[in-house]
C-alpha angles and dihedrals in degrees: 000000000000113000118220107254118256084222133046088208110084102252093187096052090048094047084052095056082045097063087046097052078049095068089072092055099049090055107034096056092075092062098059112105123266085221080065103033126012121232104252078058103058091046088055098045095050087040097054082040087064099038086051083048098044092050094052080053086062088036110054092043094055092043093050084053098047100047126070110238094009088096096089131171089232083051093056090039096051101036095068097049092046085057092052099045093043082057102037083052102054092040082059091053093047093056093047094057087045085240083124144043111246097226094052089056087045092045082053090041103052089045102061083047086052103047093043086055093049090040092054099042088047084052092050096046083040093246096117097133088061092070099035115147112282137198102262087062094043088053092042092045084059102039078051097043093050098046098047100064078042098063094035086055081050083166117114110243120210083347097304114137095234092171083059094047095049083046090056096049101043088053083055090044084058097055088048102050094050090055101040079046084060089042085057104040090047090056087051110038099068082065088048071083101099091208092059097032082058102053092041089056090048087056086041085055101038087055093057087046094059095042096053083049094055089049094053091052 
């Protein structure tokens, strides 16, 4: 059971709007003059910026869930791009500052292009379950999203090569990525077929039919 929401404003869609006024911050930091800022500084400051980012991610999606009408069409249409450009943002960075190989930004990169695109083509034909999140993303999306303020932190800590650990797990975010990519595409190609495309999106068309008359009963 929904709960009422404590607020009348919509706290996941502003939480949302917050992560994407964050992407500034994460790379613009690094232009900032060492003369102003050292250098230790600036990593801590984008890295902090991207955890921050990456918590009101978290945030935002429980709290949609919890509340009653903060749930909202625009919500599920911007979070996932806000996801992709915080991360887009901070691989750029990466590859600017030569902490990271530029294939392996571009391998994590293409993917989320080419998943969006199979995702919304599935929805459109109503096979959307075929191409639900599976494990291989959910593991990638941790293995990326703890290397990344790794490898912004770049510092050693206690004498741990944390630039090394976030290398090591970027590289396995890429494997993974790759595969759970295949997973993804194979779901998806056997409906590249026009013949079978078209009869998934008339069942597709004859459900929401029926739904819209049972609502009207």
């Amino acid at each position: 059971m929904k709960l009422k929401p404590p607020f009348k404003i919509n706290v996941p869609m502003v939480l949302t709007w917050l992560r994407i006024a964050l992407i500034p911050v994460v790379l613009g930091v690094f232009y900032i003059p060492e003369t102003w800022l050292a250098p230790h500084w600036v990593n801590v400051i984008a890295c902090v910026t991207f955890v921050v980012a990456a918590v009101t991610d978290a945030l935002d999606g429980f709290l949609a869930r919890r509340y009653e009408g903060w749930a909202t069409r625009m919500g599920a249409f911007l979070d996932p791009i806000a996801d992709k450009l915080v991360v887009s943002a901070a691989l750029v960075a990466l590859v600017g500052l030569d902490r990271l190989d530029m294939a392996v930004a571009m391998i994590i990169i293409g993917r989320e292009i080419t998943v969006t695109g199979i995702r919304e083509w599935m929805a459109k034909i109503g096979e959307s379950g075929r191409v639900k999140v599976n494990w291989y993303g959910k593991t990638k999306t941790i293995a990326q999203m703890t290397a990344i303020p790794c490898l912004l932190w770049n510092d050693p800590i206690f004498g741990i090569d944390i630039a090394l650990i976030g290398t090591g797990l970027i590289w396995l975010a890429a494997v993974l990525t790759i595969y759970s990519m295949y997973v993804y595409l194979s779901a998806a190609v056997p409906f590249f077929d026009e013949e079978r495309a078209r009869r998934a999106a008339e069942r597709q068309a004859a459900v929401l039919k029926a739904s819209a008359e049972f609502k009207h009963q």
